[in-house]
Phi, psi and omega in degrees: 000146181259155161081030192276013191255346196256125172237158220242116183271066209290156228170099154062017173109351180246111178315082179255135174245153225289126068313127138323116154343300177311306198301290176313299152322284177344288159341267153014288219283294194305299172325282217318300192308324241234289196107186180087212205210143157190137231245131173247131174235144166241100185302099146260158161357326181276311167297354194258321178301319200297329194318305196291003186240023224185092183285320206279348177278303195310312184297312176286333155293347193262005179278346192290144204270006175174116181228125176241143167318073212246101215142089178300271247301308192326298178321327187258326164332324192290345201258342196270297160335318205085013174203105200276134173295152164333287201209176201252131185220083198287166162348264176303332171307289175310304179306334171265344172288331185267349192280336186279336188290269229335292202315303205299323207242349164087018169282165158274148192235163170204116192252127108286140182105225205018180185293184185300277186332281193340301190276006176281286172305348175288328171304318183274327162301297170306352155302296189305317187288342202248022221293021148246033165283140190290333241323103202274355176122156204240151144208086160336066162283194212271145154300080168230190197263160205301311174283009155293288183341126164302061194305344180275333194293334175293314202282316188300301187331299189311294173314320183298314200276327199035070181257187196259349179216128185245103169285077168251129189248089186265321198100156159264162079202344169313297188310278197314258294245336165316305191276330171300320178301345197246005199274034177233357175261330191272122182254058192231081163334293198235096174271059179315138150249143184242353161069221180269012176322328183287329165336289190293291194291032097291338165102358186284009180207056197315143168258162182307151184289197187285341185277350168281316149357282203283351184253042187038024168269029196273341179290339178287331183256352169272352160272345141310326182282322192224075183307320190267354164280283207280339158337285179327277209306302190301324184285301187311309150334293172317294191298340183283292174301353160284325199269313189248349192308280198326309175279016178286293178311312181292338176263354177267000162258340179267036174300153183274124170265111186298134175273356186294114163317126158319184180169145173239105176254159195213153193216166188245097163258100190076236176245054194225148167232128181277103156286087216269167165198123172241128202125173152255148195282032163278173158049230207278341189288303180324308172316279169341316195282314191304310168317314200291309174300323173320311183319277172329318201260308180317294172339301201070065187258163163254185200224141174218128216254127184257115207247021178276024171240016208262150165255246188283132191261051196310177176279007158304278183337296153296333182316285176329305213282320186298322171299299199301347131302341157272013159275334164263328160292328179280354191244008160086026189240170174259133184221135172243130187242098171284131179059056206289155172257162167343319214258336169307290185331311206275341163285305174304340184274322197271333191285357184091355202249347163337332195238339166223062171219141142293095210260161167208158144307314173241176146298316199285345184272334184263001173261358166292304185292329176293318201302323223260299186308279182319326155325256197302036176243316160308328165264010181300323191249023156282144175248149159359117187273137192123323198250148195250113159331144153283161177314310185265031165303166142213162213212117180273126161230130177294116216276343181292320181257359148273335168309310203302308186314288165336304196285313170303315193286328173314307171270048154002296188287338205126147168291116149343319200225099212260333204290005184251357167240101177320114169313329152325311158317328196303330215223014210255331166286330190272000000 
């Protein structure tokens, strides 16, 4: 897994992570060297609103392999919360940081979307600044709605071009969802949406000077240039974060803080690892959990978190559980958060997030519930009864439940630690 150095800063129910305009290059570079896809959102106050409105958006940022901050009003929510990002990691700032590597290290771009012209001149603009930058193709399709779109005629393009970065500037909520929908066709190491960067970096949308630049005042001046777009659009934002930041803010502060040393203890049922957590979930406890889960996700475990000892949850914290269920939805396992107490509830509900996690009331149910799965994923590779393997079948079993299998009959007599496996349970497995 990647970017395991780095921690997620939850901001309204959206993982964003704490990085430096370098780190995030770093970052990059290292997604480029590994290949495969990985989808970049750069998030400002408009994304956070579609977010709270829009589950199928909320869900693709928070599945996205790296959400930066494009934006002061973020920055400072986050400093609002109690656990502040580095810095503001604009659009456009990054496409020139990356067009200069590109340029350094020899990767290739491909800018899809905006208009022609627009995107024409961005292209020349990054020449001129870059002449040995690669610009791997460019293509302005017709403006239409996502399900309209020639998606194959885009994709043959992309494909045809093999580049090392993908721009696309559709706007959001179209762009992320665009890369989310294609992220199993695009053979694009790094997919960005930029939103109007190409605009800009054609000059047809001058940016503010720096010194506004450095005093988060840059929306003020992009609302001068286009009074009759983003008025609306600034307001409608301003209004959003009035209705939910403050009870965001009021349940991640009335959290209860355990005066208890913390502790993660973690057990093995089947092919699921039970993760207890006591405490509150910081700091050094925390360090612990990323391990444990990590483990567990190498492994090719579900994961099920038994969080009714749990005290305070920060946005480090939700941060960790939002990668880590989209880090387990790709690979198609289960993560269960069992026995949330009131004071959980009421962070997952104001963050939006109440509906996308899988929840239980008990544990022995959500261990059940695992049991039930890893069933019917064996019998996906039973055949018809009455019909016979060819000689050269083979029947994938997972080598985790045969252990399991192994250890009850060896420990016969009783479990070492009986109290961690719920007697509802005791039998669900065998």
């Amino acid at each position: 897994m990647l970017n395991l150095s780095c921690t997620n800063v939850a901001v309204l129910g959206i993982p964003f992570h704490n990085v430096t305009m370098d780190e995030a290059v770093a970052l990059i570079e290292e997604q480029i060297r590994e290949g495969g896809f990985h989808q970049i959102a750069t998030a400002n106050v408009d994304f956070l609103k579609n977010a709270m409105r829009d589950r199928r958006l909320r869900d693709t940022l928070c599945s996205c392999d790296m959400v930066v901050p494009d934006g002061m009003p973020v920055v400072w929510m986050s400093r609002l919360i109690g656990t502040p990002l580095k810095e503001r990691v604009t659009g456009i700032d990054l496409v020139e940081r990356l067009a200069e590597v590109s340029e350094r290290r020899g990767y290739s771009i491909f800018l899809l979307g905006a208009s022609e012209s627009r995107a024409e001149r961005a292209a020349k603009v990054l020449r001129q600044r870059f002449p040995n930058l690669r610009i791997a193709g460019r293509y302005s399709p017709e403006p239409k709605p996502l399900e309209k779109m020639d998606h194959e005629e885009i994709l043959r393009r992309i494909e045809a071009a093999e580049p090392d970065i993908l721009l696309v500037a559709f706007g959001n909520p179209k762009q992320e969802e665009w890369l989310a929908m294609h992220r199993d066709r695009l053979k694009v190491p790094v997919c960005i949406g930029v939103g109007g960067t190409l605009d800009s970096i054609s000059g047809t949308v001058p940016r503010a000077p720096r010194w506004m630049q450095r005093n988060g005042l840059e929306w003020l001046h992009r609302v001068w240039q286009e009074p009759k777009r983003l008025a609306a659009r600034y307001f409608s934002d301003a209004l959003c974060l009035l209705c939910h930041l403050p009870g965001y803010i009021a349940a991640s502060a009335a959290q209860p803080k355990r005066s208890t040393e913390p502790s993660i203890v973690v057990h093995q049922v089947g092919n699921t690892k039970l993760i207890s957590m006591i405490g509150d979930l910081t700091g050094a406890a925390l360090e612990e959990f990323n391990v444990c889960s990590r483990t567990a996700y190498s492994e090719g475990m579900n994961i099920v978190l038994d969080m009714s000892r749990i005290g305070y949850l920060g946005p480090e914290s939700l941060g960790s559980l939002i990668s880590l269920e989209s880090q387990m939805r790709r690979r198609r396992e289960q993560l269960w958060l069992a026995e949330l107490p009131a004071h959980l509830w009421r962070v997952l509900r104001t963050g939006q997030l109440h509906n996308y996690f899988m929840t239980t009331t008990m544990v022995s149910d959500a261990l059940y519930r695992t049991a039930k799965a890893e069933q019917r994923l064996l019998a996906s590779f039973t055949p018809p009864l009455g019909s016979f393997l060819p000689e050269t079948a083979y029947v994938d079993v997972r080598m985790e439940l045969l252990q399991d299998v192994c250890r009850r009959i060896v420990d016969a007599t009783g479990s070492e630690e009986p109290t961690l496996i719920p007697s509802a349970f005791a039998s669900a497995g065998r």
